[in-house]
C-alpha positions in Angstrom: -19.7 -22.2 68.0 -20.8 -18.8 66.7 -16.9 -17.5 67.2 -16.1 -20.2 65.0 -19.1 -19.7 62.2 -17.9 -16.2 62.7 -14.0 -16.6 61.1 -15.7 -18.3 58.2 -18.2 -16.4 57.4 -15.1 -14.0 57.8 -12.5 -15.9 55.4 -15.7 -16.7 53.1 -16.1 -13.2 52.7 -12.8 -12.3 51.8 -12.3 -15.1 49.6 -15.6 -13.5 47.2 -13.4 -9.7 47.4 -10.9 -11.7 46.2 -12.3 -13.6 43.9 -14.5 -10.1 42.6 -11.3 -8.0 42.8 -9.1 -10.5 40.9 -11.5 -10.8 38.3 -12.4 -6.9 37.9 -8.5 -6.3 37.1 -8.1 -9.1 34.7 -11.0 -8.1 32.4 -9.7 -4.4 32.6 -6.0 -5.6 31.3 -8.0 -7.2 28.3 -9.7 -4.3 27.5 -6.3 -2.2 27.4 -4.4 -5.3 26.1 -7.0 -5.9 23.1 -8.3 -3.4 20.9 -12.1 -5.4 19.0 -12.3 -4.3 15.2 -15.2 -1.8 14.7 -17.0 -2.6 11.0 -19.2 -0.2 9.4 -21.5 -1.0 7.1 -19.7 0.3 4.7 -15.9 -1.6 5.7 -15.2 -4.7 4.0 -13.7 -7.3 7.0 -10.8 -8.6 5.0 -7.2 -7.3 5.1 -6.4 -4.4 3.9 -3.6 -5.0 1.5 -6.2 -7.2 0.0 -9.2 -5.2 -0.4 -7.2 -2.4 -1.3 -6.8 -4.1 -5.2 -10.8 -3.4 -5.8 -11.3 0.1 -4.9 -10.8 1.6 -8.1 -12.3 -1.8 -9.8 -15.3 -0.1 -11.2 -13.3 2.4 -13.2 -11.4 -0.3 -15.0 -13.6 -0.6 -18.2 -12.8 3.2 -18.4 -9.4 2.8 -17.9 -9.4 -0.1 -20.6 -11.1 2.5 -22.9 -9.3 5.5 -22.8 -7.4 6.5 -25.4 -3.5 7.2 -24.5 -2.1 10.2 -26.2 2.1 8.8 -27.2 3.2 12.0 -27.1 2.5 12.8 -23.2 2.5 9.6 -21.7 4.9 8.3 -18.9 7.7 6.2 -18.8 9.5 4.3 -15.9 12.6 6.9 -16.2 10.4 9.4 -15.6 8.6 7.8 -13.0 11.8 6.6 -11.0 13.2 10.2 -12.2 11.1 11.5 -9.9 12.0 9.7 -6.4 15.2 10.3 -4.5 15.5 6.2 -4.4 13.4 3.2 -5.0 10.4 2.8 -3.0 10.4 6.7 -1.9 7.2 8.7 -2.7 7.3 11.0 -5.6 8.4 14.7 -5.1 5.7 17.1 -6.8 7.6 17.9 -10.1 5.4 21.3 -10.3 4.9 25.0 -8.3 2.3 24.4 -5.5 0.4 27.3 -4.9 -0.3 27.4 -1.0 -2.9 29.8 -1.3 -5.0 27.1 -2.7 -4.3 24.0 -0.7 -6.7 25.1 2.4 -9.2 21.9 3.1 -6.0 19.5 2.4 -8.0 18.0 -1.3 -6.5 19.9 -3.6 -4.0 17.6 -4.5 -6.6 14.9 -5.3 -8.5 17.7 -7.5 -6.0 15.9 -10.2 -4.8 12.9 -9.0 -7.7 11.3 -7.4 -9.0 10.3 -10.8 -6.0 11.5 -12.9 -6.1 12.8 -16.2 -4.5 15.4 -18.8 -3.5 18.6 -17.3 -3.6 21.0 -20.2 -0.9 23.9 -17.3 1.2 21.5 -17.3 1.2 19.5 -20.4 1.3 16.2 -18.8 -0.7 13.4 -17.4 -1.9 13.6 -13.3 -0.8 10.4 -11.9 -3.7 8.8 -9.8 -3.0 8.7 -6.1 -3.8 5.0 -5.0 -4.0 6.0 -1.7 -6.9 9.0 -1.6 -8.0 8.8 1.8 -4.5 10.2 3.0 -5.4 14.0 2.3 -2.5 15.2 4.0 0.2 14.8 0.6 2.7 17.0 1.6 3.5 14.8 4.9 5.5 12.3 2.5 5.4 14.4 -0.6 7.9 17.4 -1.3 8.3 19.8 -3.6 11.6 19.3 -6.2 12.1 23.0 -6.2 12.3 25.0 -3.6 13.9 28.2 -1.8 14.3 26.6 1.8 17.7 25.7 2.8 16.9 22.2 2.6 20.0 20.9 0.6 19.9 17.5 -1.4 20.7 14.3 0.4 23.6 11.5 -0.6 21.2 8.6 -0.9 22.6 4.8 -1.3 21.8 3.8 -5.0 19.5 1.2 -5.2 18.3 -0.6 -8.8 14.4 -0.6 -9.6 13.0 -3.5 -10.5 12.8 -3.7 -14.2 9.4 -4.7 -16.1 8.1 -7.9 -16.8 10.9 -10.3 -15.1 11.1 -12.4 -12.1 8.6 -15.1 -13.8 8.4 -18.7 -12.8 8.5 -19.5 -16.2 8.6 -18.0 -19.8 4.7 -18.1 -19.9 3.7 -17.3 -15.9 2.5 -13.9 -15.1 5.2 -11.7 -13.2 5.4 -11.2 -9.5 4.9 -7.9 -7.8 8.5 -6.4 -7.1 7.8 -3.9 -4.4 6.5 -3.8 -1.1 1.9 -4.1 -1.5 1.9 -0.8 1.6 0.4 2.8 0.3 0.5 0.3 -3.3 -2.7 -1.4 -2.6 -4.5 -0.3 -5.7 -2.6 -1.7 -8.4 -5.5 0.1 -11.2 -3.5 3.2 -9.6 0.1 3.0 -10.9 -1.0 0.1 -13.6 -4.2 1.2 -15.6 -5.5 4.3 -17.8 -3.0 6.6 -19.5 -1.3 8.1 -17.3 0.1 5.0 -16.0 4.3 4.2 -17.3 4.0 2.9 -20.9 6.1 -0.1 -19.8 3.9 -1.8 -16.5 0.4 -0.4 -18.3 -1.7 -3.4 -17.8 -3.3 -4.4 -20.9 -6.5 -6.2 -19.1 -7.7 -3.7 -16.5 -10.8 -5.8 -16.7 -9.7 -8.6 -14.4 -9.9 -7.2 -11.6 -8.5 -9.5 -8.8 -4.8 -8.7 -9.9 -3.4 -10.7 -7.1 -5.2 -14.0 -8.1 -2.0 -14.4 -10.5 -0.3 -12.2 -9.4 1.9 -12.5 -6.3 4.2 -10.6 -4.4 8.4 -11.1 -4.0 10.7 -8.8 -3.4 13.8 -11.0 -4.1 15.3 -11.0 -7.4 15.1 -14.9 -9.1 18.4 -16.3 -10.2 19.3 -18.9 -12.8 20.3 -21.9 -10.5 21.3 -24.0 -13.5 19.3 -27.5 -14.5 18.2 -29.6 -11.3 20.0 -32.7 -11.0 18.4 -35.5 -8.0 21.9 -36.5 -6.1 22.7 -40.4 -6.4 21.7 -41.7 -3.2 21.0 -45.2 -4.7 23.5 -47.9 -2.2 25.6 -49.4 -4.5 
């Protein structure tokens, strides 16, 4: 009798390692398989494409206000001009001075909150990504003394302003992809944005409410005719 109560207290016992051991390595392959979102008090818990649109959203009666000088402002060949092909990011049109890039913000000294730049005679596009301080990962220099030579890149046409509506009256979609583009004040607002997309009601903030995004180009599909299915 106590051999017997022996083997199952035995098998009982092995049966709660089991049971514990089986457990302990299942919870540790969620923890590496599932990564919980940390929110600050300061984060917003939506997505970020989406919250991206009101960062800059209590500059826009500024932006609204500004006056826009017509003899510096941009256009969209300038601002296509300056990109090896559609959707690349802009190459730095002026002499960088190393000396005074130390901290990695001295980019944003102009183009955080853009701006005329009497050096340079021109408008400072505003950055609508500012929290990436390290510019010259994705943005080069147009002239330099490297031996860097140009690349053959496959030509590619921009999307032009103000088509791909629903109809005559509908607001226009969002050609290009909504990634490092969250902010649409950014590219779309103030004076130094292209003459041609300048948004002319900065106030409304939530830009995406009407306006959505598509990257294909509409086509004329002709007048829409229901097929005869009526049995004769």
């Amino acid at each position: 009798m106590k051999k017997r109560l022996g083997i199952i207290s035995l098998f009982v016992i092995l049966f709660i390692a089991f049971i514990t051991i089986w457990n302990f390595s299942y919870q540790t392959g969620l923890e590496e398989a599932y990564i919980p979102l940390e929110y600050s008090s300061e984060s917003i818990s939506v997505i970020p494409s989406e919250s991206g649109v009101f960062k800059r959203s209590k500059f826009a009666l500024d932006y609204g206000n500004m006056p826009v000088d017509a003899n510096h402002e941009r256009s969209l060949n300038s601002y296509y001009d300056n990109r090896a092909y559609h959707g690349a990011p802009p190459s730095i049109p002026h002499v960088v001075n190393e000396a005074q890039n130390m901290g990695g913000k001295a980019c944003l000294k102009c183009h955080e909150n853009g701006g005329f730049v009497q050096k340079f005679n021109a408008y400072a596009p505003v950055s609508p990504h500012p929290e990436l301080v390290n510019c010259k990962q994705c943005h080069v220099e147009q002239n330099t003394q490297s031996l860097f030579k140009p690349g053959v890149y496959a030509a590619v046409n921009a999307p032009k302003a103000g088509i791909n509506k629903a109809l005559l009256s509908s607001p226009p979609v969002i050609p290009h992809q909504i990634q490092l583009h969250e902010n649409c004040l950014a590219c779309h607002a103030g004076p130094s944005a292209p003459k041609e997309i300048r948004v002319s009601h900065p106030e409304r903030v939530n830009c995406r409410q009407c306006h959505v995004l598509n990257n294909k180009e509409m086509t004329d599909i002709g007048t829409f005719k229901r097929a005869n299915n009526d049995v004769q």
